[in-house]
C-alpha positions in Angstrom: 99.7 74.9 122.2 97.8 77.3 120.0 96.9 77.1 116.6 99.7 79.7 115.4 101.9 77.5 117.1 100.7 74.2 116.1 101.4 75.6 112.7 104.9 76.9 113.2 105.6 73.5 114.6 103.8 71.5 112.0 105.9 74.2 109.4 109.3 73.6 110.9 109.2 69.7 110.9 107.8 69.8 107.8 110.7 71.5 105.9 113.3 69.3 108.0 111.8 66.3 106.9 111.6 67.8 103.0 115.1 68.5 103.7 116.2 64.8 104.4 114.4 63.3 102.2 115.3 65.5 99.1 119.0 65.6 100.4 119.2 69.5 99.9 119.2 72.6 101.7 115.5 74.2 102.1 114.6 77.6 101.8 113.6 79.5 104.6 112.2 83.1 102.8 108.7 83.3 104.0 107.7 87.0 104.9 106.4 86.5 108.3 103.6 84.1 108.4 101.0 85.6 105.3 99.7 83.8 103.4 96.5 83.7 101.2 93.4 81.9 102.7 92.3 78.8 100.9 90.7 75.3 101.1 92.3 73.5 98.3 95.8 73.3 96.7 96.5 74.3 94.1 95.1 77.2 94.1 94.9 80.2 91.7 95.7 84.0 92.6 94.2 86.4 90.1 96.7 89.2 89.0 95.2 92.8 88.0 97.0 94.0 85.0 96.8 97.8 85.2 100.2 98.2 82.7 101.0 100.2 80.3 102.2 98.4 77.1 105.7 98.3 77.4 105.5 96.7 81.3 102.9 93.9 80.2 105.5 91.9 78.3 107.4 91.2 81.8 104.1 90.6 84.2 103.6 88.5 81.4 106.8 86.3 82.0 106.9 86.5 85.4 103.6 85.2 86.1 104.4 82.1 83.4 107.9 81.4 85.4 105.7 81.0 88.5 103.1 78.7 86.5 106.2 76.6 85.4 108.2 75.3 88.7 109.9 72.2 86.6 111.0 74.3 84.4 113.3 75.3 87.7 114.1 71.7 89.2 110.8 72.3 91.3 108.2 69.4 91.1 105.1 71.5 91.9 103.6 74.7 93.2 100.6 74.9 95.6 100.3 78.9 94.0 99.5 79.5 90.2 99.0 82.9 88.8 96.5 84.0 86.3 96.6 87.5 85.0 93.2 89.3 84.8 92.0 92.5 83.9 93.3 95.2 86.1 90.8 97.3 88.5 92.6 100.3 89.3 93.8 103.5 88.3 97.8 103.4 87.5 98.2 106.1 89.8 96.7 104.6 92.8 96.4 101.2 92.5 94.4 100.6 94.9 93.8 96.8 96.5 91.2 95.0 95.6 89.6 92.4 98.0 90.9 89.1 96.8 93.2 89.6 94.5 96.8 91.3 94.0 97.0 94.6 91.7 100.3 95.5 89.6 100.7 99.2 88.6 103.4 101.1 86.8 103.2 104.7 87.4 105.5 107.9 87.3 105.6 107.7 91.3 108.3 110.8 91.5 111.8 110.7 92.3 110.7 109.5 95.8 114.0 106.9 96.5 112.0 103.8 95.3 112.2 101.4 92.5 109.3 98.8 93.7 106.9 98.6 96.5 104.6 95.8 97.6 102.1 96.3 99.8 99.6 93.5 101.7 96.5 93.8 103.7 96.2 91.0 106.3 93.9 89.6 108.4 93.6 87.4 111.6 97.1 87.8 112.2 98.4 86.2 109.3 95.7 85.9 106.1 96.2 88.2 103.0 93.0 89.5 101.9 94.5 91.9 98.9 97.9 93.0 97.7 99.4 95.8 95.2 102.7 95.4 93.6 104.0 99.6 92.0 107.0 99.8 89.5 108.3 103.1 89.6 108.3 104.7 85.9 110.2 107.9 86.9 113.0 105.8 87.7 112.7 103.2 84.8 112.7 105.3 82.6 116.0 106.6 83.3 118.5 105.0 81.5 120.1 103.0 84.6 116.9 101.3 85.4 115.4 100.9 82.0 116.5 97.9 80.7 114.8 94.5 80.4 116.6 92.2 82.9 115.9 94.8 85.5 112.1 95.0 84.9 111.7 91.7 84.8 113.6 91.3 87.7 111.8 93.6 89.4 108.1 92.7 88.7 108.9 89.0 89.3 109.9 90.4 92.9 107.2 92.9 93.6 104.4 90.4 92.5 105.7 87.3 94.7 106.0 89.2 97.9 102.1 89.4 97.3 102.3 85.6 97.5 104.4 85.5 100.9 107.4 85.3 99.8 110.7 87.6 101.2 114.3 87.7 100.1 116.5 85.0 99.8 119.1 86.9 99.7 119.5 90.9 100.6 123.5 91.5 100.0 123.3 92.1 96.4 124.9 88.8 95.2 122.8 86.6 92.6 121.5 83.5 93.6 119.6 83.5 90.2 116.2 84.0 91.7 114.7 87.3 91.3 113.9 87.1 94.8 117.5 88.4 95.5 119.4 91.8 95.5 121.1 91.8 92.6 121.1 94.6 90.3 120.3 94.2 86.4 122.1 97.6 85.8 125.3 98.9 84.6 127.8 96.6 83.8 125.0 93.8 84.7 122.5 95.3 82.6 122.5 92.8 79.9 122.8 90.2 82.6 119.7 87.9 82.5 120.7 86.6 86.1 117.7 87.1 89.0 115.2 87.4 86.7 113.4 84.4 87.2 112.0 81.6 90.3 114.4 79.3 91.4 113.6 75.9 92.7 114.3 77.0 96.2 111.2 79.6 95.7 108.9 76.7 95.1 110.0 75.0 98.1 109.2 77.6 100.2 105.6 78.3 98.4 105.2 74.6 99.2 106.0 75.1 103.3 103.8 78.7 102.9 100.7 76.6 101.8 101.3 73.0 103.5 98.5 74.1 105.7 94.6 74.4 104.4 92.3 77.0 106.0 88.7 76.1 106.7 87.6 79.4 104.7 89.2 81.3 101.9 90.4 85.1 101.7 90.8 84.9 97.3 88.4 86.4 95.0 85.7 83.8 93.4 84.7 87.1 90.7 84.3 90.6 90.9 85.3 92.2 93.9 85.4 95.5 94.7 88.4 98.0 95.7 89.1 98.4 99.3 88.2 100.8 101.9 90.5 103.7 101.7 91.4 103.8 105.1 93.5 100.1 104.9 95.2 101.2 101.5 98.4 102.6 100.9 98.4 106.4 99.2 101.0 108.0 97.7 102.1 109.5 100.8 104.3 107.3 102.6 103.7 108.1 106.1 100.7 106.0 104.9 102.9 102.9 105.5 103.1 102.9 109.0 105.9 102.3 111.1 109.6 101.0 110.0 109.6 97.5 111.8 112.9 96.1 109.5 115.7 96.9 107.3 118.0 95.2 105.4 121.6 96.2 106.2 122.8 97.9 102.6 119.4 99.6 103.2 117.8 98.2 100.1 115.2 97.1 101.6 112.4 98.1 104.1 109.4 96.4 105.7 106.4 99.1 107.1 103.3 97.9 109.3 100.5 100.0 109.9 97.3 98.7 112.2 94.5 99.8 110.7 91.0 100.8 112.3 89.2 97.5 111.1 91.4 95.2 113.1 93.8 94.6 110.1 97.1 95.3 109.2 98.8 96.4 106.1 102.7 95.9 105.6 104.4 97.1 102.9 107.7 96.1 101.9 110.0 98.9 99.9 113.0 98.2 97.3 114.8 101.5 97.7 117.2 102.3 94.6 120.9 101.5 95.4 121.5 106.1 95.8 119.1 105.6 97.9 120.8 103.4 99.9 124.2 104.7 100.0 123.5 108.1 101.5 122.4 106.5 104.7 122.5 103.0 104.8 120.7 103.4 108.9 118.0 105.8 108.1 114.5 105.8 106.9 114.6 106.9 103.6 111.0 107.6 102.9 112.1 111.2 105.2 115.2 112.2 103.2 115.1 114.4 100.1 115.3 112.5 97.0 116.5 114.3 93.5 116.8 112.9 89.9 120.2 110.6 89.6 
């Protein structure tokens, strides 16, 4: 058996075993098998803060619910967060080698709310990652609320951890790793707006593994090579490889020319969604709601 495979088996036994023992169901959500290179656990992720003022006050939560797992019934977290300066332009947001960059941005009317992108390496090591809130949408008065920001960023920034969906139908399960929409009659819901313990499970069957090298950024690191970023035009994503049913959600691979790959994973807005639940929305025209 091969390493990957040693560590799919070593992964799968592990959470059955969790499972018995703690006498509840374990979370399966991983996205794929990425996850960020490291030595030790705990370990600590630095988050660029590129902002504007009225978006800090939710990376700021967010990245303090995923410092806090018992305040979720979770006992610990192999992953903690700490927010640094940012080091790129709103606009691009361009990854930086090590770390994961959050933007907000007035991205156009382009069908998306969030996007998350990851560059990875060796088949399954996350070198950098980029987390975009769309401004042209939350600033509409649907979107711009503060359950659906926070609900949003906590998302965007913990698929740059490994994390997927626990749950794409639009139901809450109270994690902000769901589909459910802090907007119109929800929109002074605080529901999916934070971790739940079930997060921190799966963080803790991400990272049960250590690496004999590390992919995070000791300092300053420097932005990447434009060629394994993702631009503002989305053909720059790649290919569609999966998408969730109600077409809220969209996973995009590209293989770039150094051997890496960068997938992207896309939270489309629910008008978006309903127009063609089957297509790829990134090629259909996309006007003001």
């Amino acid at each position: 058996m091969n390493h990957s495979g040693n560590r799919h088996w070593r992964r799968g036994l592990l959470a059955l075993l969790l499972a018995v023992l703690g006498g509840h169901s374990w979370a399966q959500h991983a996205w794929g098998t990425y996850h960020w290179a490291r030595t030790a656990n705990p370990f600590t992720l630095q988050v660029g803060d590129n902002m504007s003022a009225d978006w800090k006050t939710y990376l700021a939560l967010s990245t303090q619910d995923w410092n806090n797992p018992t305040a979720f019934a979770a006992s610990s977290t192999p992953l903690t967060v700490k927010v640094v300066g940012g080091r790129s332009s709103k606009r691009t947001c361009s990854m930086v080698t090590g770390t994961t960059q959050v933007c907000n941005g007035k991205y156009g009317f382009n069908g998306w709310l969030g996007l998350a992108s990851i560059n990875i390496s060796g088949g399954s090591h996350i070198t950098q990652g980029s987390a975009k809130m769309n401004d042209s949408y939350f600033n509409l008065a649907t979107y711009n609320n503060p359950f659906e920001k926070r609900h949003v960023v906590c998302q965007e920034v913990a698929h740059t951890f490994g994390l997927d969906h626990q749950s794409e139908d639009g139901s809450s399960l109270n994690t902000c790793m769901d589909y459910f929409s802090n907007t119109g009659g929800n929109a002074g819901n605080p529901a999916s707006t934070t971790p739940n313990a079930h997060d921190f499970e799966e963080l803790t069957l991400i990272y049960a593994h250590l690496d004999s090298t590390t992919t995070l950024a000791a300092g300053s690191s420097s932005a990447s090579a434009a060629d394994i970023d993702i631009s503002d035009d989305p053909r720059s994503w790649g290919v569609l490889v999966r998408q969730s049913a109600n077409g809220r959600s969209s996973v995009y691979e590209r293989e770039n020319r150094n051997g890496s790959k960068t997938v992207t994973h896309v939270y489309w807005t629910p008008e978006a969604a309903l127009r063609c639940r089957a297509c790829d929305h990134r090629f259909e025209v996309h006007s003001q709601p």
